[in-house]
DOZA-77966 format. One line per 5 residues: their letters; for each residue z negated, y, x negated of N, C-alpha, C. Coordinates in Angstrom, 3 decimals, always signed. Atoms other than C-alpha are relative to their C-alpha. Layout:
% residues N
A> Z:Y:X:Z:Y:X:Z:Y:X ~ ...
This chain:
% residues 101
XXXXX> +0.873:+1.077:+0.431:-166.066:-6.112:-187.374:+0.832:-1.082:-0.678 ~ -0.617:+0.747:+0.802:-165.319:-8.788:-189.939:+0.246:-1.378:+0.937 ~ -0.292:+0.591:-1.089:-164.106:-11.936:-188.103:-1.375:-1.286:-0.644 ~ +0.635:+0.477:-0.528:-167.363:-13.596:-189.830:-1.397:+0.192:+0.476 ~ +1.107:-0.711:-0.617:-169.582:-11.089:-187.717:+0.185:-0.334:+1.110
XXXXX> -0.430:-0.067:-1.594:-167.994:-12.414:-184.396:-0.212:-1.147:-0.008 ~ -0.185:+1.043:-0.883:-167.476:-15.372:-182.449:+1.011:-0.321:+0.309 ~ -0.679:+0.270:-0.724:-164.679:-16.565:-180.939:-0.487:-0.272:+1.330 ~ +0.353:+0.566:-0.807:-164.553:-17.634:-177.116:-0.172:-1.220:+0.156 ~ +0.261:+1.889:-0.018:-164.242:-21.427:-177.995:-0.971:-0.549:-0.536
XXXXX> +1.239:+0.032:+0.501:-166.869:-21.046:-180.300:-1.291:+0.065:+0.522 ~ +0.951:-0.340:-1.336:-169.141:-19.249:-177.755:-0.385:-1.195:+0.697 ~ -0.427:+1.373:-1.216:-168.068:-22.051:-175.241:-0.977:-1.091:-0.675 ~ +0.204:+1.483:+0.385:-168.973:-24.803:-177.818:-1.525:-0.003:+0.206 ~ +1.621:-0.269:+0.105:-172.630:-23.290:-178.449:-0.457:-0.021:+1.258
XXXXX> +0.861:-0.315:-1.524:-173.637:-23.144:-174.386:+0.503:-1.373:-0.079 ~ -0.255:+1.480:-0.697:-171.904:-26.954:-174.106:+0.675:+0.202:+1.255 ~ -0.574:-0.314:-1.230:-169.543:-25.105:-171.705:+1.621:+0.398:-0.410 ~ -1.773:-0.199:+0.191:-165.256:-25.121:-171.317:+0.188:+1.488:-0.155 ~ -0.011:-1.687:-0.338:-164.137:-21.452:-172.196:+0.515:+0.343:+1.379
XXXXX> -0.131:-0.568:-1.016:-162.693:-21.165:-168.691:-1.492:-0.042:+0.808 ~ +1.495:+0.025:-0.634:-166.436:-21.692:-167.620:-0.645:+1.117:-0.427 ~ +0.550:-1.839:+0.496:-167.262:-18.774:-169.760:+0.161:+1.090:+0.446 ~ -0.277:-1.591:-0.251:-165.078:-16.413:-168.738:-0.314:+0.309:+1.330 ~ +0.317:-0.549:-1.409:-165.678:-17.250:-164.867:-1.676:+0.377:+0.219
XXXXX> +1.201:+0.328:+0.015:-169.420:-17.590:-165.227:-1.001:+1.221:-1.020 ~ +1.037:-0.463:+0.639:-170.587:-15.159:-167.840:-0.946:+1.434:-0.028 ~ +0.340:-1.070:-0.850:-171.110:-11.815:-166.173:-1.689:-0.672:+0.758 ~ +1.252:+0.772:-0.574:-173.700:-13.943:-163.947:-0.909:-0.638:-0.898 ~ +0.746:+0.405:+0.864:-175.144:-15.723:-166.821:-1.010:+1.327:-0.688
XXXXX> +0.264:-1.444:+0.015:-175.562:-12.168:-167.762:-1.662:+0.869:+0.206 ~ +0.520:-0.817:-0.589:-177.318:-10.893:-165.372:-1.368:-0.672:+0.735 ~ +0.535:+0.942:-0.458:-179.233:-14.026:-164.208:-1.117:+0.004:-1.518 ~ +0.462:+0.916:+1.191:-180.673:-15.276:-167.959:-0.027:+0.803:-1.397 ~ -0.305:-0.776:+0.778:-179.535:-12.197:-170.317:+0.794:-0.336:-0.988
XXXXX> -0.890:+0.261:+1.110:-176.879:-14.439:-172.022:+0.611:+1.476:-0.576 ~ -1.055:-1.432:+0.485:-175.073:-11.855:-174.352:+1.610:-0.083:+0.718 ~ -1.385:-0.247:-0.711:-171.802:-10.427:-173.075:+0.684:+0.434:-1.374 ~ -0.648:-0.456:+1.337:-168.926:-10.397:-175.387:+0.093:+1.848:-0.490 ~ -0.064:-1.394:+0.512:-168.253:-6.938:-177.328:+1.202:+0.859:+0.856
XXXXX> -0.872:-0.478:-0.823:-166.758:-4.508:-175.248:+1.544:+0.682:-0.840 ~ -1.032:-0.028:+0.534:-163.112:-3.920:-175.691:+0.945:-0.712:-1.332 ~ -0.413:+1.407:+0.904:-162.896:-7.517:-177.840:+0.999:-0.826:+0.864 ~ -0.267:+1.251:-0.666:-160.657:-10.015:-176.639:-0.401:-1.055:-0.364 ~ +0.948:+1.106:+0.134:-163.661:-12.511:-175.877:-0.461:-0.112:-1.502
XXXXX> +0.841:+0.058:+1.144:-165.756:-11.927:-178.863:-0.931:+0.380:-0.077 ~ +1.583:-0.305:-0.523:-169.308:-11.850:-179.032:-0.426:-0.004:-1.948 ~ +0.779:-0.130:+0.942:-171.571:-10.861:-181.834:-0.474:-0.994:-0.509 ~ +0.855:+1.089:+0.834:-172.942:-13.352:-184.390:-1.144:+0.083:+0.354 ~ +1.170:-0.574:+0.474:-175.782:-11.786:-185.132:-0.929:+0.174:+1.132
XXXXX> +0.637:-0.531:-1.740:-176.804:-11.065:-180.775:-0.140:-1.352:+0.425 ~ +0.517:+1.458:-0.737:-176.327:-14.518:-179.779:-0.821:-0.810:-1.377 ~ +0.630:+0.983:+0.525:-177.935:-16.133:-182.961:-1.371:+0.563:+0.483 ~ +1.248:-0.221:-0.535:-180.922:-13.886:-182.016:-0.386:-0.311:+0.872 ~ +0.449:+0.535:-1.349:-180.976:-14.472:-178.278:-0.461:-1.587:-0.241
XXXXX> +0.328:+1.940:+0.136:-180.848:-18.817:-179.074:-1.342:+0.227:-0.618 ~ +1.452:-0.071:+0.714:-183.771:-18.065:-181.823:-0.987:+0.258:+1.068 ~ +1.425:-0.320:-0.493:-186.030:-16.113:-179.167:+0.361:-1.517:+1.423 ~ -0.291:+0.957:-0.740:-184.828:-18.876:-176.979:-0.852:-1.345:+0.069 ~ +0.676:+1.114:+0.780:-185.653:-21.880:-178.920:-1.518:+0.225:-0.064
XXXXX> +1.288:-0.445:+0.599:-189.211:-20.254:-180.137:-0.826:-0.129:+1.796 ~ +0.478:+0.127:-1.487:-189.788:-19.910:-175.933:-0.515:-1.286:+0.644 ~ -0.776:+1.253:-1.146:-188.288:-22.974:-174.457:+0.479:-0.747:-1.107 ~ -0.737:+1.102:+0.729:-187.124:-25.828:-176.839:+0.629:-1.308:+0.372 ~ -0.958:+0.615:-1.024:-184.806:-28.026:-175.917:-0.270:-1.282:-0.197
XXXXX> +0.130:+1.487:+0.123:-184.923:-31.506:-175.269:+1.349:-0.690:-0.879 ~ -0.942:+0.545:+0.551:-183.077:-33.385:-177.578:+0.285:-1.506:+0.371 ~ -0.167:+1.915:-0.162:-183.437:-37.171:-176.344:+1.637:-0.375:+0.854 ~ -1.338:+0.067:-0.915:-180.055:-36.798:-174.359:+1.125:+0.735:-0.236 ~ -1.119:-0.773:+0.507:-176.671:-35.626:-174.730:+0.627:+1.046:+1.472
XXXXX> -0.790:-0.273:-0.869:-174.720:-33.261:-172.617:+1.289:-0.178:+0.123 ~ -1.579:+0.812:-0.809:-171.642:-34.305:-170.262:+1.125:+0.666:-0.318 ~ -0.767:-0.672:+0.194:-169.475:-31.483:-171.330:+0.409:-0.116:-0.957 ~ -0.427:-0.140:+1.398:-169.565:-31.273:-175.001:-0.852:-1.553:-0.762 ~ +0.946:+1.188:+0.097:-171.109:-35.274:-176.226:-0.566:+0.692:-1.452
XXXXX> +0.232:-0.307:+0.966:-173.206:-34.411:-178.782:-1.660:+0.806:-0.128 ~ +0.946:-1.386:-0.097:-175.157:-31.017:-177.471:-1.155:-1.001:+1.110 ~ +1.432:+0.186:-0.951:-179.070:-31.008:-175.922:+0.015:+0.179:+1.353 ~ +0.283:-0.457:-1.638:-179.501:-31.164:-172.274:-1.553:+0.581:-0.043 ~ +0.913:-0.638:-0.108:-181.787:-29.323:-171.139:-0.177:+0.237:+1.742
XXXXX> +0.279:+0.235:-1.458:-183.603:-29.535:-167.618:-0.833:+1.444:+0.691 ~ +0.474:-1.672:-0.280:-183.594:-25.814:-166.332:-1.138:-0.263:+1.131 ~ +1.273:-0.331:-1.003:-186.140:-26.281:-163.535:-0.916:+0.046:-1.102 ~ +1.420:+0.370:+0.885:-189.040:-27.272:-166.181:+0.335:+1.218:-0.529 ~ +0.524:-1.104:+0.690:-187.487:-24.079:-167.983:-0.233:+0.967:+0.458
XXXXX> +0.118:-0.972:-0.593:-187.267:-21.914:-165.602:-1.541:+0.267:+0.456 ~ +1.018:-0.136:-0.280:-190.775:-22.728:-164.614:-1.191:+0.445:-1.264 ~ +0.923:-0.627:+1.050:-192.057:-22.408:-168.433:+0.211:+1.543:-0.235 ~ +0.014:-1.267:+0.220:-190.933:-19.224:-168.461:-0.378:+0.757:+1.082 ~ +1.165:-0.413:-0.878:-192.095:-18.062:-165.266:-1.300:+0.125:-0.768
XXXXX> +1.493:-0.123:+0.344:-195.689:-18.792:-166.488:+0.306:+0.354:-1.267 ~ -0.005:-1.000:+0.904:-195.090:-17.129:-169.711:+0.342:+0.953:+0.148 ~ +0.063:-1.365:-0.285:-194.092:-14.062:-168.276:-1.390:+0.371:+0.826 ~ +1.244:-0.054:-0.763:-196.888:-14.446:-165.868:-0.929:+0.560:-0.716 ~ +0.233:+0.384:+1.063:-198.942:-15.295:-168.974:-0.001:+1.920:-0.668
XXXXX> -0.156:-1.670:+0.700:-197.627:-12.006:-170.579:-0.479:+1.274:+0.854 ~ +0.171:-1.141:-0.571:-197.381:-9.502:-167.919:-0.631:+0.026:+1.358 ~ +0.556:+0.219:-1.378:-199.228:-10.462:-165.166:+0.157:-0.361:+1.472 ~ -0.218:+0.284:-1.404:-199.003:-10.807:-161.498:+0.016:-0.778:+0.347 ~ -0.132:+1.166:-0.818:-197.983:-13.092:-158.875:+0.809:-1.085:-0.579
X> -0.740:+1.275:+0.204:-196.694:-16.757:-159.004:+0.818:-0.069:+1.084
């Protein structure tokens, strides 16, 4: 892959508003928790352009982020108040596929 089909890990890092040692301990679980993308296997720490711009897009289009505030990590980036999202997305899966609350 061309290097501008990838990512870097600092890059990665910058886009979540998270230190790359937060990445690398954390992103397995992010993973598996939230479906962040996982870098490309057998990359050192490089993730797809093209996988995480899609994931943020269906992201954004879901859940949109609050912009009135900055986050503490990176000054600049959206905070965003995961209970409220975790709960909009609950009821849009609900919403979608049915069942219990």
């Amino acid at each position: 892959m061309h290097d501008t089909e990838t990512m870097s890990l600092e890059e990665f890092a910058q886009t979540w508003g998270r230190a790359p040692a937060t990445v690398k301990r954390h992103i397995r679980h992010w993973h598996r928790k939230w479906g962040v993308p996982l870098p490309i296997a057998g990359s050192e720490w490089r993730w797809s352009r093209a996988v995480v711009s899609a994931f943020l897009r269906a992201q954004q289009q879901c859940f949109p982020l609050a912009t009135s505030a900055t986050n503490d990590n990176v000054p600049g980036l959206p905070v965003t108040d995961a209970s409220s999202l975790i709960a909009a997305q609950k009821k849009a899966l609900h919403q979608l596929y049915g069942g219990t609350q």
